[in-house]
LUMDONU-980222 format. One line per 4 residues: number of its first residue (from 1); their letters; for each residue x, z, y of N, C-alpha, C, O. Coordinates in nm, 2 decimals. Atoms other than C-alpha are relative to their C-alpha. Layout:
N
NUM = A = X/Z/Y/X/Z/Y/X/Z/Y/X/Z/Y  ...
END
This chain:
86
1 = XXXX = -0.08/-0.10/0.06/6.04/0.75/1.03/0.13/0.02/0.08/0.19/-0.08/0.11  -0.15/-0.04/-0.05/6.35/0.90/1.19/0.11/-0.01/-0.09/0.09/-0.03/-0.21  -0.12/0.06/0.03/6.71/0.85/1.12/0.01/0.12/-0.10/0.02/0.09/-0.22  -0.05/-0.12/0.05/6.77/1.20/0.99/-0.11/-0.01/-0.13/-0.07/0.01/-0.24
5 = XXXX = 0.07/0.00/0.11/6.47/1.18/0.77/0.01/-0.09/-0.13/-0.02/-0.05/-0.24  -0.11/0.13/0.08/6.64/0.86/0.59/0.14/0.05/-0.07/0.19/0.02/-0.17  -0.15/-0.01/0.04/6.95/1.00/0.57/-0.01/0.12/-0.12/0.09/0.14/-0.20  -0.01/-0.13/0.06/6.80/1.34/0.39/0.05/-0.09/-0.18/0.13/-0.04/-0.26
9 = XXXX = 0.02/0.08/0.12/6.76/1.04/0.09/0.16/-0.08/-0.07/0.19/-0.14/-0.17  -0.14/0.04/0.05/7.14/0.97/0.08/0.08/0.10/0.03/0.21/0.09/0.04  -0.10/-0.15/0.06/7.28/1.30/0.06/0.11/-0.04/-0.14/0.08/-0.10/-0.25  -0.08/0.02/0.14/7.60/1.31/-0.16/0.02/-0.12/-0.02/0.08/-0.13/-0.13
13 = XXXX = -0.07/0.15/-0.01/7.68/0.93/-0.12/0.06/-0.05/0.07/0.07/0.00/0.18  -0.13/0.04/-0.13/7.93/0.75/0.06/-0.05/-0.08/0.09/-0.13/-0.16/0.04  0.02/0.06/-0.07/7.89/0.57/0.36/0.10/0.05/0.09/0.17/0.16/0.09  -0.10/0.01/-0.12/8.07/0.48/0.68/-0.13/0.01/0.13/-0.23/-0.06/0.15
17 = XXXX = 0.10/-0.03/-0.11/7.88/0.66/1.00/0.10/-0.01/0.15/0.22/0.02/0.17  -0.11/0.01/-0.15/7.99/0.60/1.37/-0.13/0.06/0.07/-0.25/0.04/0.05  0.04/-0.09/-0.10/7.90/0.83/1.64/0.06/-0.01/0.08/0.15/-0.08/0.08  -0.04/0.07/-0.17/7.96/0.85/2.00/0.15/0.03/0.03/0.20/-0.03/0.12
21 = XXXX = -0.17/0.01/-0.04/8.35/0.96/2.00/0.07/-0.06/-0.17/0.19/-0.03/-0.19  -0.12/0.00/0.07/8.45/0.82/1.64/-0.09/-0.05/-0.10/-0.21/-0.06/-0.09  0.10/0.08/0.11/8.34/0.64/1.32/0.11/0.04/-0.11/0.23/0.04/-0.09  -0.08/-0.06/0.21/8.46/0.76/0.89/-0.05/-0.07/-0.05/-0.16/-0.11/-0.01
25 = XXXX = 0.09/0.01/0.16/8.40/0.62/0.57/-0.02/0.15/-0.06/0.06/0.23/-0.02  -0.02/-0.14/0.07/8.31/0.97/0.37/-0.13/0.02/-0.07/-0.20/-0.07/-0.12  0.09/-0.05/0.14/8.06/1.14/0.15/-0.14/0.10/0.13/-0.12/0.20/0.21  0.08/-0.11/-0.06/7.75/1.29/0.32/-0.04/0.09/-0.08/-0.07/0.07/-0.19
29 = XXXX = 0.03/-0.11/0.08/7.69/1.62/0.22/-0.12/0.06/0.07/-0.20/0.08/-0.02  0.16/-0.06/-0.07/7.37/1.77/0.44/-0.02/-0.07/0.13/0.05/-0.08/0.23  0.11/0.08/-0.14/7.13/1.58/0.68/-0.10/0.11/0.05/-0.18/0.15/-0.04  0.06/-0.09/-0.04/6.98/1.84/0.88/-0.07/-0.08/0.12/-0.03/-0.19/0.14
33 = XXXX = 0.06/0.04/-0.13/6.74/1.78/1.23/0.14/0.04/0.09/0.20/-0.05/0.15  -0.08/-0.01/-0.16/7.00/1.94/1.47/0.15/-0.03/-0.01/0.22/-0.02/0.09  -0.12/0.05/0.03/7.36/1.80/1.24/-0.02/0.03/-0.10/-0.07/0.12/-0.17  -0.05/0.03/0.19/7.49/1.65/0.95/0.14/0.06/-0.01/0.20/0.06/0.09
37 = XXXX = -0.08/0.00/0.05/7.77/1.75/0.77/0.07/-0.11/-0.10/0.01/-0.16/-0.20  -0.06/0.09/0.08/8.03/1.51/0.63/0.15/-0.03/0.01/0.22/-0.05/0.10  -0.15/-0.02/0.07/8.34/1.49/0.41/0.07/-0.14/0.03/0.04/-0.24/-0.03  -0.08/0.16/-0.06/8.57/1.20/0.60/0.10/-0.03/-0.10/0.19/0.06/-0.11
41 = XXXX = -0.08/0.02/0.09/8.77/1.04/0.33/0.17/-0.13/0.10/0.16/-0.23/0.17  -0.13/0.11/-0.01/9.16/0.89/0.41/-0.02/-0.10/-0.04/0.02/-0.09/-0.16  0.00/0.10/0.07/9.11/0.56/0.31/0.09/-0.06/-0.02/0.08/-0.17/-0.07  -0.10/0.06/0.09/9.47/0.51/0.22/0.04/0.11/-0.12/0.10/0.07/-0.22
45 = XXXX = 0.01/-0.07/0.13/9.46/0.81/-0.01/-0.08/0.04/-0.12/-0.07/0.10/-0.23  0.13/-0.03/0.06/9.15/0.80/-0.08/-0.03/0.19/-0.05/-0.09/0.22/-0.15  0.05/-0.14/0.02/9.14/1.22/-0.04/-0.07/0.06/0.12/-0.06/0.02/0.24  0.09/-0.11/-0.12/8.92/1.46/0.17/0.05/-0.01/0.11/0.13/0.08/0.11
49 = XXXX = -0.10/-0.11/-0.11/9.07/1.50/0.49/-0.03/0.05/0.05/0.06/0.13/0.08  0.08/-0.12/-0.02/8.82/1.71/0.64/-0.13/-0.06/0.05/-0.16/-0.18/0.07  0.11/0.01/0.02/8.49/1.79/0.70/-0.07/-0.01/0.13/-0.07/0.11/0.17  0.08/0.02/-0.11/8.27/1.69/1.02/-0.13/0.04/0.02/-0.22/-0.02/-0.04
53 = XXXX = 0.15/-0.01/-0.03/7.96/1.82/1.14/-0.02/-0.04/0.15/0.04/0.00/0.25  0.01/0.10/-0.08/7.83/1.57/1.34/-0.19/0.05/0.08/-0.28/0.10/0.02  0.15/-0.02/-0.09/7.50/1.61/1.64/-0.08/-0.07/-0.03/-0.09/-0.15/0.06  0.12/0.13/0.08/7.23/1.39/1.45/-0.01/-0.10/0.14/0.03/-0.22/0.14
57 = XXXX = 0.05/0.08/-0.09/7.13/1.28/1.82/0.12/-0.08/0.06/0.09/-0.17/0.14  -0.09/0.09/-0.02/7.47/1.12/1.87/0.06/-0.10/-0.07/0.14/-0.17/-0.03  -0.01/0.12/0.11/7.46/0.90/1.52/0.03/-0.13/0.06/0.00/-0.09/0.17  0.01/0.09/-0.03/7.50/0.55/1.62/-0.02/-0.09/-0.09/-0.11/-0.18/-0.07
61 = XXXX = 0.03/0.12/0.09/7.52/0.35/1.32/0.05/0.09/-0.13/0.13/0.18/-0.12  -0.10/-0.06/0.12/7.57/0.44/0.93/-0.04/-0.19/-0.10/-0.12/-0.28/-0.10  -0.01/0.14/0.11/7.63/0.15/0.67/0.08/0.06/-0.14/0.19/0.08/-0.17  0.03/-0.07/0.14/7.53/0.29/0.30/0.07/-0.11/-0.09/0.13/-0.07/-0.18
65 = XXXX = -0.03/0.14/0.09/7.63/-0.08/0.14/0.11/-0.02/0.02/0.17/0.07/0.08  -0.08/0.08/-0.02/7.89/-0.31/0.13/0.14/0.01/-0.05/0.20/0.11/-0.07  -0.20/-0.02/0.06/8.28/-0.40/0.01/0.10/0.13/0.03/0.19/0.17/-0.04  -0.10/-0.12/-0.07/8.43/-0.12/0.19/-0.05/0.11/-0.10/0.01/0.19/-0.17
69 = XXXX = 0.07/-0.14/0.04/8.14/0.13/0.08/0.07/0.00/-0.21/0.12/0.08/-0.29  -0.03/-0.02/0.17/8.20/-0.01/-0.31/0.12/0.00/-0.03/0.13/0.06/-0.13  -0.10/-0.04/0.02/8.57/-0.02/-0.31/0.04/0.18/0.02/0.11/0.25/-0.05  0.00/-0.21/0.02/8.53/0.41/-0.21/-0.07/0.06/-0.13/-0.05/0.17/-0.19
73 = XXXX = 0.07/-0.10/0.13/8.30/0.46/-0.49/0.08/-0.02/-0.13/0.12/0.07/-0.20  -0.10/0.05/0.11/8.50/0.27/-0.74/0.15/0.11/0.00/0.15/0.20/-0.08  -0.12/-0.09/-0.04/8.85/0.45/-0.62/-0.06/0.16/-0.05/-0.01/0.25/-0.12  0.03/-0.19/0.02/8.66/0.80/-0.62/-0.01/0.00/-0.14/0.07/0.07/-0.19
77 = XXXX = 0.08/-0.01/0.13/8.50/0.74/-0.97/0.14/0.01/-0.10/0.16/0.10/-0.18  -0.08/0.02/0.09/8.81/0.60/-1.13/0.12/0.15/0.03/0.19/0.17/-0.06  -0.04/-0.15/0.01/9.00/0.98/-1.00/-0.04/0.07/-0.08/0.02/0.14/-0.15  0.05/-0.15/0.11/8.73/1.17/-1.16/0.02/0.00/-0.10/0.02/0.10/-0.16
81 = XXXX = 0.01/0.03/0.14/8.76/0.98/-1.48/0.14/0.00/-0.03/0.16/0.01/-0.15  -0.12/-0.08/0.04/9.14/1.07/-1.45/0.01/0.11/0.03/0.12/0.14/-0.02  0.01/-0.18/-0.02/9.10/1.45/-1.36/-0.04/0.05/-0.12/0.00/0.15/-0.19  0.08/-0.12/0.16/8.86/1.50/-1.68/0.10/-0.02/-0.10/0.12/0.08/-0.16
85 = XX = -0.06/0.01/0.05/9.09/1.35/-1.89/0.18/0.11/0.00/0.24/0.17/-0.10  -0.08/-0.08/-0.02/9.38/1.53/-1.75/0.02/0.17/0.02/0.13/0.22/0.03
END
């Protein structure tokens, strides 16, 4: 199975991807064959800071799990659940 074909299955979730000039935490938004698109989050404000479309064939590593990944979902979640309210 190819990388890109993996990744089509985590669209819209957060992970931390490193490629050949730079590595984010952020939100993937589209896994395509010739580039992904993905929303790089500030991780001290935890907001957007912009959006990367990245060359699939220069991916190096993404890491979907882990402390880092679950302190971003937690932080995002607990915004949204103050946005609806407000």
């Amino acid at each position: 199975m190819r990388l890109i074909e993996k990744l089509k299955e985590f669209e819209q979730q957060y992970m931390f991807i490193r490629w050949a000039t730079g590595g984010e935490y952020g939100k993937l938004v589209y896994a395509g064959d010739d580039f992904v698109e993905f929303d790089v989050i500030n991780i001290d404000s935890m907001e957007y800071s912009e959006t990367v479309f990245i060359h699939s064939p220069l991916i190096l590593e993404i890491a979907i799990g882990g402390a880092d990944i679950s302190r971003i979902v937690a932080e995002m979640s607990s915004k949204v659940s103050i946005d609806e309210r407000g």
